[in-house]
N, C-alpha and C positions, 0 to 999 in steps of 0.2 A: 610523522614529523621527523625531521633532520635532526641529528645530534647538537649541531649549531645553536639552534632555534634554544636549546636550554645556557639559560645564564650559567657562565660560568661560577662556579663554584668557589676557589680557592688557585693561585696559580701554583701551588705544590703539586699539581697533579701533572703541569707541562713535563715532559722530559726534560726538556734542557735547565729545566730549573731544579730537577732533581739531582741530573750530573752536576751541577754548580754546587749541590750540598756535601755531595759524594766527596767533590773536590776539596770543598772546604772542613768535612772533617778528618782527610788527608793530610790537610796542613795543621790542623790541629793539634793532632795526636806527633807528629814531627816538631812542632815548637812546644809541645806541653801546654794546652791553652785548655785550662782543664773546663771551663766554663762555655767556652765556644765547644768544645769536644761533647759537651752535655746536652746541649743546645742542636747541635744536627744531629747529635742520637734519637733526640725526641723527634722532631721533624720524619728522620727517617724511620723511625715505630709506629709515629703515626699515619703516614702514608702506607707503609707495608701493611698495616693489623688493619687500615680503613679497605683497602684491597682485597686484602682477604676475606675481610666483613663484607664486601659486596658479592664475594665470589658466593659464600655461604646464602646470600639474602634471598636469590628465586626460590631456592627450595618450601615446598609448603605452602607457598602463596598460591591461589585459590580467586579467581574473580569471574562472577557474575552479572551478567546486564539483562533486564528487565523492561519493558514497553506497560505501562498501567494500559494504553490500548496500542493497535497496531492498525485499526482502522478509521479515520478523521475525515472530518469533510474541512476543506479550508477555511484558516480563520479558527479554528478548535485548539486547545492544546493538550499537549500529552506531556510525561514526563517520563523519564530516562533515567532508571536505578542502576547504579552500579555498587553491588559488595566486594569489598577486598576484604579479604580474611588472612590471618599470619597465624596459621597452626603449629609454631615452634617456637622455641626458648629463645631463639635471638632478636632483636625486635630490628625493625627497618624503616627506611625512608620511603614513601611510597609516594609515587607522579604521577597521576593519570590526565591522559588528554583523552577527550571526544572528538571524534568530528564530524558538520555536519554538511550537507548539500546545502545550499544557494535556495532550496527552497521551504529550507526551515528556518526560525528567525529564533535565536538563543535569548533569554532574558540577563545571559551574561554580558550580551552584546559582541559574540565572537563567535567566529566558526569553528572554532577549533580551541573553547577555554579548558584552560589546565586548572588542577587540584592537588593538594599536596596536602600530607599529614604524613606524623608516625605514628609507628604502628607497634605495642608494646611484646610481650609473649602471648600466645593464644586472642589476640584483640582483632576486634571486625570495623571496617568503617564503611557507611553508605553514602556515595556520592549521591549529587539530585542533578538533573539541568531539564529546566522548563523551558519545552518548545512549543513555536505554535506553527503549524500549516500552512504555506500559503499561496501553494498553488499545484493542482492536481497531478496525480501521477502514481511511482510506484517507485520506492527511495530506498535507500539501503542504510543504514549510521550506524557505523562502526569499523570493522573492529575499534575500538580505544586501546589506547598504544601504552602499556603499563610499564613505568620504569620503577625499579626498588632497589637499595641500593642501603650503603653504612647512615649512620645516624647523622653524619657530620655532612652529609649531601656531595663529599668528595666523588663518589664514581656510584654510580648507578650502570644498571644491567637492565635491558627491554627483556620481558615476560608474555609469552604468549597468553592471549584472552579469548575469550568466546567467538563465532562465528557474528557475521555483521548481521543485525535485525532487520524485518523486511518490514516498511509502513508503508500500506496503502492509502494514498491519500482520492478521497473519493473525487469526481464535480461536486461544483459550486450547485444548490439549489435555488432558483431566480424566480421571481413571480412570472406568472406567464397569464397570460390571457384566457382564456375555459376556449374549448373546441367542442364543438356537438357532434357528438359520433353516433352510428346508426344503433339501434338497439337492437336486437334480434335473437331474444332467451330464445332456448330452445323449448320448452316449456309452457310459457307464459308467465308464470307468476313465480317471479324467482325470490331468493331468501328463503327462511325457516316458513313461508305458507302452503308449501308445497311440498306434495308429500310423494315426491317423487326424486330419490338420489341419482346425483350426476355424478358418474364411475369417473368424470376423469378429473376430478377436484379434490384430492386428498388433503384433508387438513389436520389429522390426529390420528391413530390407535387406537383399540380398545382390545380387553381380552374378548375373543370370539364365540360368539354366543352359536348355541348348539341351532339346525336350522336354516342359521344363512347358508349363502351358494357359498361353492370353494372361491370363486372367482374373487372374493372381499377379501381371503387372507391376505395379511401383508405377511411374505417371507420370511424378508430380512430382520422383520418387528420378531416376527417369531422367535429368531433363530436368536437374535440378540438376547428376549425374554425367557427364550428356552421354553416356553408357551405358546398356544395359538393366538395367534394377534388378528383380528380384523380390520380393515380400513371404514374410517370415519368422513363420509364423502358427504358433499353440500349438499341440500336438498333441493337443489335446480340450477341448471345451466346461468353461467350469469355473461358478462360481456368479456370476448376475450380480444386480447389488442398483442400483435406481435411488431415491436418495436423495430425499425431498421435503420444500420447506419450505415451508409455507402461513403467510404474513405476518398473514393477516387476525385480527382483530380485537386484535391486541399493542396499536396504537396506540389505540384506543377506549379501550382498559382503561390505557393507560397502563402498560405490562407492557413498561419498558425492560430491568429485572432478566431479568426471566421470559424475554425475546426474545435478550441476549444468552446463556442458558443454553443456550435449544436450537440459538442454532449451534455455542455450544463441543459439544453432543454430537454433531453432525450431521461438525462436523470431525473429532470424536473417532474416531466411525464410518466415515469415508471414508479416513481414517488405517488404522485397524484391518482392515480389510474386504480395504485395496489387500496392506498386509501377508500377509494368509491368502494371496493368491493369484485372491482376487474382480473380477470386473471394475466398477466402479463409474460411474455416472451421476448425476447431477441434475438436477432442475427445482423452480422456483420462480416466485411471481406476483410477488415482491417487485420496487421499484425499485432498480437498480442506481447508486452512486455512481462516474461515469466511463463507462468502456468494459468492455463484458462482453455476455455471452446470459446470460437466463433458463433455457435448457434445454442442456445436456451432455451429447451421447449416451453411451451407458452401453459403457465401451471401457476397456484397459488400457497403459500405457504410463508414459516416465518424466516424461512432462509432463501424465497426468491428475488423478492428486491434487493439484497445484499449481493446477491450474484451478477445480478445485471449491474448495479454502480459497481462492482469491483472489474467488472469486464471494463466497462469506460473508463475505467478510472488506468486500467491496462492499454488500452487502444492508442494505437501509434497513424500516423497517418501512412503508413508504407502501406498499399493496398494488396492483399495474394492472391485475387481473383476477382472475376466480376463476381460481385453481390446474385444478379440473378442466377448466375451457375452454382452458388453453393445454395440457393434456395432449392435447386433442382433435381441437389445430390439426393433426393428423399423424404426432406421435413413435411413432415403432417401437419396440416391446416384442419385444426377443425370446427366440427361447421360451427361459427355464426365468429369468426375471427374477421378484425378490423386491422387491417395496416397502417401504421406511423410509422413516416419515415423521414429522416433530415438526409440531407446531403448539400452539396456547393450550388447543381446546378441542375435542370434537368432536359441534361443530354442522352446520348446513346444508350449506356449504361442505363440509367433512369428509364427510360421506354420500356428496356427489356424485363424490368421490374415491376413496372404497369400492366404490360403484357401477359407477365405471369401469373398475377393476381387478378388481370380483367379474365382470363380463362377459366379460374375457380370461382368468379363472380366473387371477390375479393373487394370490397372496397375499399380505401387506402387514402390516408390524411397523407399531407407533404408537405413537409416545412424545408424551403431552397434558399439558401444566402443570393443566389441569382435567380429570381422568380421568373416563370417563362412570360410572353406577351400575353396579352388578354386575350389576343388573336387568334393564339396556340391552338393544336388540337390536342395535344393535351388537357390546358382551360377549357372544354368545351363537354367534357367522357364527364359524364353523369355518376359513376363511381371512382371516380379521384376529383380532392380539394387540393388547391395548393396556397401555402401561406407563406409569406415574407418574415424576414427578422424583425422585421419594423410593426406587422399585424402581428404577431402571437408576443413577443415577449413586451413588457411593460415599465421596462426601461431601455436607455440610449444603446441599441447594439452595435456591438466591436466594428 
């Protein structure tokens, strides 16, 4: 925030209203005007000792800001702590602004509301502002721009604060319609009936009992416990669904509506899928905002659905590749994995995607904002569905 932006204070602080005091206790002291002579001394003491009380005021100030979460799905709210601490004998005037994006909505009703207090010797004060979410993505709020300064609000001095916070704000979760996907345990009878562990389902730790094969130890459980750790794995294959988002051509068209639709369905379904007891994956060609992968092995746990809505919750529509070529960099399919996949339309791209997965005898749901003719041959491949925005979700789409 600009210096402007703060009300002015007192006009003793203009220069040229200072030189006019300069002047006038000049004339003063030359006619003997013992009362006017009294009168800009104070003026000029207390301008000077307010200055110099500002010079002293950053010292020992101390702020920190706080997220109660850093993760929301829109429509949530969070709130925004800031301490200001005054660790010395002098006490001061303290300013704080927040600011926030366009896509958080302040209960102060401002983007940018300020906060004032003093602050005595050794005294702390905790700002609050409740935000709510409200609309997907990956936001930064902050720095807050600390001003402190004399008691009298004469001159304040900016104070460097904390690095800005990162909130992930997830999609939106929408009802959608149920899809029946092919079943295909590896096993047969999957859950706790089956007394037979699937190695690639880890769901917990235990200490490692004397016995098992090496191949159970978990390492890293180890090395962290400084003990043997064995893996806790389901006791039969259950359905594994790898989610796909092809970015391409959203931003051509201009299909921001349409782009954030299929991630709210893509999180809808990785929500829903993780719930049944599925294990869930993803890959995407999109560019990612921050730190993230493009591809999410398809696994179950209490940190893989959070992975996957924070990847969406990252995705930009800038495409880095075709989707089928980073499928081909190496990612393991295994067996009895179902493809879901959204995208705008299903073109070239799209084929080469079907392609890949009709060769692993992959079969593959598709949900396309432009759904192909009935005529298609695509429409026609016995292992791909295709579904409109209008069949799977359960309200009016974008």
């Amino acid at each position: 925030m600009d210096s402007n932006q703060y009300r002015l204070p007192t006009a003793l602080i203009i220069p040229l209203i200072q030189f006019f005091v300069v002047v006038f206790l000049f004339i003063a002291l030359l006619n003997d005007q013992r009362d006017l002579t009294v009168l800009t001394l104070v003026v000029i003491v207390i301008v000077a000792g307010t200055k110099f009380w500002s010079r002293l005021s950053p010292a020992k100030i101390h702020c920190k800001s706080i997220l109660d979460r850093q993760r929301v799905f829109p429509g949530e709210r969070l709130i925004l702590s800031t301490r200001v601490q005054n660790a010395k004998v002098l006490p001061v005037l303290v300013q704080l602004s927040a600011f926030f994006e366009k896509s958080f909505q302040s209960a102060e009703n401002s983007t940018s509301p300020q906060k004032e207090c003093s602050l005595l010797w050794y005294q702390e004060v905790d700002f609050k502002w409740h935000l709510t979410a409200v609309q997907r993505g990956v936001y930064q709020i902050g720095p807050a721009e600390l001003r402190v300064g004399d008691l009298f609000g004469f001159y304040a001095r900016k104070q460097n604060t904390a690095s800005p916070l990162e909130i992930v704000v997830y999609p939106r979760l929408i009802p959608l319609r149920s899809v029946a996907l092919p079943r295909r345990d590896f096993f047969g009878i999957p859950g706790a009936k089956s007394p037979i562990e699937d190695p690639v389902y880890v769901y917990g730790t235990r200490e490692y009992q004397s016995g098992r094969p090496a191949r159970y130890i978990h390492w890293k459980a180890s090395a962290r416990f400084r003990q043997l750790q064995e893996k806790i794995c389901e006791p039969a294959a259950q359905e594994k669904i790898l989610l796909l988002v092809d970015v391409a051509r959203f931003a051509e068209q201009g299909a921001h509506a349409e782009f954030e639709k299929i991630l709210e369905i893509a999180a809808t379904a990785a929500v829903r899928f993780d719930r049944s007891g599925f294990a869930v994956g993803l890959a995407t060609n999109g560019t990612l905002k921050g730190e993230g992968s493009n591809v999410l092995p398809i696994g179950r746990g209490l940190r893989q659905v959070p992975k996957i809505l924070e990847t969406l919750a990252r995705l930009q529509m800038t495409p880095l590749a075709d989707l089928a070529d980073i499928l081909r960099r190496g990612l393991k399919l295994p067996w009895g994995t179902t493809g879901f996949s959204v995208s705008y339309e299903s073109g070239a791209s799209f084929r080469e995607i079907l392609a890949f997965f009709k060769h692993r005898r992959v079969p593959v749901v598709s949900v396309v904002c432009r759904p192909p003719s009935r005529t298609g041959a695509e429409q026609k491949s016995p292992s791909s569905r295709f579904f409109s925005l209008e069949d799977i979700c359960m309200e009016e789409p974008v």
